[in-house]
C-alpha positions as semicolon CSV with decimal commas, in nm:
position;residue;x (nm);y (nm);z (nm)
1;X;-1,430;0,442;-1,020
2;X;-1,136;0,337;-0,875
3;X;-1,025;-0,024;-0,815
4;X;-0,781;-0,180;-0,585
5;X;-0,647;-0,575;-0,621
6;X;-0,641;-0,694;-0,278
7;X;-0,566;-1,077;-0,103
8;X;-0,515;-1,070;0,214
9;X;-0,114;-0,981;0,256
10;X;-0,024;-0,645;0,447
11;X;0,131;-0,470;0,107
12;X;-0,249;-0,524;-0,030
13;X;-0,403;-0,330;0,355
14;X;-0,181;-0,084;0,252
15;X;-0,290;-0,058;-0,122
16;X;-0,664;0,005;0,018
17;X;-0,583;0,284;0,275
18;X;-0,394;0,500;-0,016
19;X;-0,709;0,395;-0,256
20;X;-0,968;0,502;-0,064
21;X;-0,783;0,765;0,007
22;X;-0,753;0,893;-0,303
23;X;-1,109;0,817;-0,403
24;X;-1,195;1,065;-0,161
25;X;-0,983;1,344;-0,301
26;X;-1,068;1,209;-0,634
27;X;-1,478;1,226;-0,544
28;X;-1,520;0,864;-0,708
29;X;-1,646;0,516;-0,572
30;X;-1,399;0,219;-0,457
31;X;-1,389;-0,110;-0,583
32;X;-1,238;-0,396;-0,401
33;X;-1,147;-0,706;-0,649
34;X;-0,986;-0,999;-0,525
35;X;-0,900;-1,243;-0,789
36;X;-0,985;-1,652;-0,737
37;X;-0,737;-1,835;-0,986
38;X;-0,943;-2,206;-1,007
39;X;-0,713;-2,290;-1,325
40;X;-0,411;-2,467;-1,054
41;X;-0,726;-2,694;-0,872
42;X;-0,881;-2,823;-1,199
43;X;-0,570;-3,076;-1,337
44;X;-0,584;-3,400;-1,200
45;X;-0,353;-3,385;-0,931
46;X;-0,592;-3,162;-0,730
47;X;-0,854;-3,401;-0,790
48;X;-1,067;-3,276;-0,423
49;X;-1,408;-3,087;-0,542
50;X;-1,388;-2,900;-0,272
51;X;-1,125;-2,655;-0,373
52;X;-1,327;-2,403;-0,580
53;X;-1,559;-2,367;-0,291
54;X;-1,263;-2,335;-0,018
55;X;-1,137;-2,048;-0,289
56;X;-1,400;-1,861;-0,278
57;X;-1,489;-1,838;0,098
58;X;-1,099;-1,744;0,148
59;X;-1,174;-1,429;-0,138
60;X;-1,508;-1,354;0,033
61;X;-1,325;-1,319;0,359
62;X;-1,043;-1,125;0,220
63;X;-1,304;-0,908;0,038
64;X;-1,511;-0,848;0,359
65;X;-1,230;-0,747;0,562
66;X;-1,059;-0,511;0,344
67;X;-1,426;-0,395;0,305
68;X;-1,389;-0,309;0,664
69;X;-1,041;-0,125;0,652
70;X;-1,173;0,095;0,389
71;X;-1,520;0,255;0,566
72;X;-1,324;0,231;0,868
73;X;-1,081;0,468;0,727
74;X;-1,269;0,674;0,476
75;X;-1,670;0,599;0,547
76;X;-1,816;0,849;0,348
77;X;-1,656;0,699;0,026
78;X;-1,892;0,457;-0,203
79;X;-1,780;0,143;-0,185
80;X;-1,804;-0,192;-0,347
81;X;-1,628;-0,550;-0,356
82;X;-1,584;-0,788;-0,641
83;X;-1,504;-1,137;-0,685
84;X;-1,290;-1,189;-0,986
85;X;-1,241;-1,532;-1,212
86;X;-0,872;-1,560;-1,310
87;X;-0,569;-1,466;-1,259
88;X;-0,520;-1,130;-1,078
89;X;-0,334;-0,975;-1,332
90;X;-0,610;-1,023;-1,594
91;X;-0,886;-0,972;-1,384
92;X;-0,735;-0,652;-1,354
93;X;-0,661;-0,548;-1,640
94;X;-1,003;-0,636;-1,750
95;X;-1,126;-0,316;-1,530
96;X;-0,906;-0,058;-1,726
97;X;-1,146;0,064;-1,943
98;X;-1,387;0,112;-1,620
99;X;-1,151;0,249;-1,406
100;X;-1,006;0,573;-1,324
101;X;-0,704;0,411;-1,191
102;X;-0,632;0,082;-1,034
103;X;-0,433;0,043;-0,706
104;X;-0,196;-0,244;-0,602
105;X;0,030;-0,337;-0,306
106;X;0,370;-0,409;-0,446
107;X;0,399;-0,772;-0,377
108;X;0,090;-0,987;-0,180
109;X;0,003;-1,390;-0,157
110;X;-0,281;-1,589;-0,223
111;X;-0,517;-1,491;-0,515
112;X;-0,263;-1,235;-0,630
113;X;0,048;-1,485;-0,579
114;X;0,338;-1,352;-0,703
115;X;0,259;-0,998;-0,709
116;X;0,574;-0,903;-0,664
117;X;0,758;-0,626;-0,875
118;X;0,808;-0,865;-1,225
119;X;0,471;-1,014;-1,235
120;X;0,120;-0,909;-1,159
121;X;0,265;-0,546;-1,116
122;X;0,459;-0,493;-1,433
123;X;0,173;-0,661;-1,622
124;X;-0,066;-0,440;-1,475
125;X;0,125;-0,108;-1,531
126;X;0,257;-0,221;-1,830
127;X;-0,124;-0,304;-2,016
128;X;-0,358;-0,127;-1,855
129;X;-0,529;0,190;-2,012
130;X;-0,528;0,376;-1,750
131;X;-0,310;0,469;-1,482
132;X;-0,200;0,237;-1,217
133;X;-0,042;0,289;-0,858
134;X;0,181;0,027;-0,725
135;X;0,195;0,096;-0,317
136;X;0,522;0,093;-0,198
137;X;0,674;0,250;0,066
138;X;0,388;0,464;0,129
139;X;0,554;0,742;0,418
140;X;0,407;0,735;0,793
141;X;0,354;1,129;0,707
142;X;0,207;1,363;0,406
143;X;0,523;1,517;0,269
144;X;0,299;1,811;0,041
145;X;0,525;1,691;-0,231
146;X;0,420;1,494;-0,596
147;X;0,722;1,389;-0,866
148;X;0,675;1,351;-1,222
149;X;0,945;1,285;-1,471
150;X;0,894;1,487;-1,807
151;X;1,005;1,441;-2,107
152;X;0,886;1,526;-2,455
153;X;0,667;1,179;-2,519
154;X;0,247;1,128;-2,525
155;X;0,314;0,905;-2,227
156;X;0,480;1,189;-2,065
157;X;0,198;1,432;-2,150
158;X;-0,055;1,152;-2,014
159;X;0,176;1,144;-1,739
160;X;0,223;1,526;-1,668
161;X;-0,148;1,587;-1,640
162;X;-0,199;1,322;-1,394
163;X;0,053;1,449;-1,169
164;X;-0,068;1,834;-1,193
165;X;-0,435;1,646;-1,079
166;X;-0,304;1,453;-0,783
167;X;-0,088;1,760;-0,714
168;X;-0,422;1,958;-0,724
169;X;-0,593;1,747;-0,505
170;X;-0,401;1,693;-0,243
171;X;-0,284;2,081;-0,235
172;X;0,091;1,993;-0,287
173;X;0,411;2,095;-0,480
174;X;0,496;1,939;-0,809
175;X;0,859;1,836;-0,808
176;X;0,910;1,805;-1,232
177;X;1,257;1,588;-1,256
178;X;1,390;1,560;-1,595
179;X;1,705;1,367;-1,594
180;X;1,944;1,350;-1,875
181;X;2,238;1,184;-2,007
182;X;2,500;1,216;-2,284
183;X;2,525;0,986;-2,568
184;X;2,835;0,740;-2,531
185;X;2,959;0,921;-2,808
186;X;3,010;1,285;-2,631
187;X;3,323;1,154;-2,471
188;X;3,489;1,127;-2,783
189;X;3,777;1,385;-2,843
190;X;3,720;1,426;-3,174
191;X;3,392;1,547;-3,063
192;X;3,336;1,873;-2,906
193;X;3,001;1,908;-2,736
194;X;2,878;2,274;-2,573
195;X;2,734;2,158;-2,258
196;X;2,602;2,523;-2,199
197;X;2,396;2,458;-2,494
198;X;2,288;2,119;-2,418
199;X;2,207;2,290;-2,037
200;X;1,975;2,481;-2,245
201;X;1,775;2,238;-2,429
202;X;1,746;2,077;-2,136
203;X;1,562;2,319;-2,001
204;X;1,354;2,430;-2,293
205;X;1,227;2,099;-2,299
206;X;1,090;2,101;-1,911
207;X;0,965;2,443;-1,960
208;X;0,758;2,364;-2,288
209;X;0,619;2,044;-2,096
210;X;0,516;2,252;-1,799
211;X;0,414;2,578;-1,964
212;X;0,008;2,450;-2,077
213;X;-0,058;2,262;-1,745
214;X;0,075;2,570;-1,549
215;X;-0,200;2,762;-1,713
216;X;-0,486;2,499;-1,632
217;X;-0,331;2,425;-1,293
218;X;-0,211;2,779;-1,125
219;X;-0,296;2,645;-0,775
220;X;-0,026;2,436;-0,772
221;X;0,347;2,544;-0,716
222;X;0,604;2,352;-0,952
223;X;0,959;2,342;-0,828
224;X;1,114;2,206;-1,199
225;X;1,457;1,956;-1,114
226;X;1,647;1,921;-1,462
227;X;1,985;1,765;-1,344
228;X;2,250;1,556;-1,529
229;X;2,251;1,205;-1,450
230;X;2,032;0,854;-1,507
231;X;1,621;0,915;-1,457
232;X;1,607;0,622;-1,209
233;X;1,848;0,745;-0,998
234;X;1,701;1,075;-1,015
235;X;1,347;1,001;-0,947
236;X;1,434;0,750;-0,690
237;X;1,603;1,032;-0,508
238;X;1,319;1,260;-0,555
239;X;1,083;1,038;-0,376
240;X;1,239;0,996;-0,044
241;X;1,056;1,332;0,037
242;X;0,752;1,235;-0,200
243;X;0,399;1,108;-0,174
244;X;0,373;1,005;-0,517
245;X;0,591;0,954;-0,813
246;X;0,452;0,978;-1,193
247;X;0,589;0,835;-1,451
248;X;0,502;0,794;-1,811
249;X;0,415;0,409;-1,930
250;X;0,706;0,459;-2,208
251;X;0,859;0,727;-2,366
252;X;1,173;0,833;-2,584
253;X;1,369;1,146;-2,556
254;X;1,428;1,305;-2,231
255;X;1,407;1,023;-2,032
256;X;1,512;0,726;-2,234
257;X;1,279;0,415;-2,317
258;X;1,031;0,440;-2,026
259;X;0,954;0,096;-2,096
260;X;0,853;-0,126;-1,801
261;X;1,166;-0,273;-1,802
262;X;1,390;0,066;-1,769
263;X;1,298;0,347;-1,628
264;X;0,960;0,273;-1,470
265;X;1,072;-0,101;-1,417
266;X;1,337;0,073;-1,209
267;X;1,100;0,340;-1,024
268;X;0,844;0,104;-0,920
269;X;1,156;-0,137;-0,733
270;X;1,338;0,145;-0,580
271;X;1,157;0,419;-0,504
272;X;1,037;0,502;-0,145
273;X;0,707;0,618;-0,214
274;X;0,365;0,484;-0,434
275;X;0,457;0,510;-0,818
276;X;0,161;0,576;-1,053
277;X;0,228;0,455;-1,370
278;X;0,066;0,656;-1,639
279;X;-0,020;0,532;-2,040
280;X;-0,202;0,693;-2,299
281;X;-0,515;0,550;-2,427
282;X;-0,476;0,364;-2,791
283;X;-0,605;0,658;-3,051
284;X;-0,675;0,900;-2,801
285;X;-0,501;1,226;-2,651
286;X;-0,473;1,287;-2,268
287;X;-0,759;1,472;-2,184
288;X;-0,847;1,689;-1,879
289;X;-1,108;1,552;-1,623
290;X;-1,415;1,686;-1,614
């Protein structure tokens, strides 16, 4: 199942049109969850009784017309609609363990107010156990292009296999971009470093990434980017001629602390396409779909 957080703002119209989208590709049913918050209408200066009630028509009505938008655009998909109790962010979250991703516009109103990049969209991608794509920037036309960043981590394992599926899927390239940078301490001149060799391990490190999903994936064409420089800035560029970017939830190594709050912090403000953000499950490995 996949679900999508929706209220009502045009980032969230856009959110549903790339998830039901995908759960075509993917083969799996749509669910539409709109979160009511009551917690701000139940302290005594919002004494009116009315206000729950008001709520929940306005989520109804959101629900029923993205409802529409998605069997408008993709009518043979399954799908549902869900009214949630709580904040957006743990409402959806709550749905992890259900879901086979969840889908969010990168900023919206309403009952997902303040779901802009630094609220319900880090929390999202930051907790949930399975992967999550923030919508933004989605292009006018398919570029036939996915971009993951590899490095050596789980995450980026978790994060590696997700990409070769959507790649799969949708019949595109895989752009693999691993970005990397010397320590502060290589610009010493007491230090000499070979940067021939570190070339090398640079590469050995995509390569040994890539080489087991090649073999379960050889439909798909990988194009591998290994270039010196800061991952953001790399993957950012990379997505201009993207339809999706993958990155890992957090990882060491190759690509620094992918920590929401560095490097996939960064991809989901400035890249110009949809960024799934991809975690491994507590205790267990990434696994192939079946």
């Amino acid at each position: 199942m996949i679900v999508v957080g929706v209220d009502g703002s045009q980032p969230a119209r856009a959110a549903v049109e790339w998830a039901v989208d995908d759960a075509l590709r993917m083969r799996e049913p749509l669910r539409i969850v709109h979160a009511v918050d009551r917690s701000p209408y139940q302290i005594a200066k919002f004494p009116a009784a009315d206000w729950p009630d008001a709520l929940v028509r306005a989520g109804e009505q959101i629900l029923a017309e993205a409802l529409a938008v998605a069997r408008d655009r993709q009518p043979t998909v399954d799908v549902t609609t869900e009214l949630g109790n709580g904040t957006a962010a743990v409402v959806l979250t709550g749905l992890d363990e259900q879901a086979t991703e969840i889908v969010i516009g990168s900023r919206g109103h309403g009952g997902f107010a303040g779901a802009l990049l630094g609220s319900v969209s880090d929390h999202v991608a930051g907790r949930a156990r399975c992967p999550v794509v923030v919508v933004r920037g989605a292009p006018d036309q398919v570029r036939g292009q996915v971009v993951v960043g590899v490095d050596d981590t789980p995450e980026g394992e978790a994060a590696l296999r997700h990409a070769f599926e959507q790649a799969a899927m949708r019949g595109a390239t895989l752009r693999a971009v691993h970005a990397w940078q010397l320590p502060v301490h290589a610009f010493a001149p007491e230090l000499a470093y070979d940067m021939d060799d570190v070339r090398t391990t640079q590469y050995q490190i995509i390569r040994s990434a890539l080489e087991r999903f090649e073999k379960e994936y050889p439909q798909v064409t990988v194009v591998e980017d290994v270039r010196s420089g800061h991952p953001v800035e790399a993957l950012t560029e990379a997505s201009a001629e993207a339809d999706l970017v993958v990155v890992g939830s957090h990882g060491r190594g190759a690509l620094g602390a992918v920590l929401l709050g560095s490097v996939s912090r960064g991809v989901l403000h400035h890249a110009h396409c949809p960024v799934a953000v991809v975690r491994t499950r507590p205790g267990n490995p990434p696994q192939p779909r079946t």
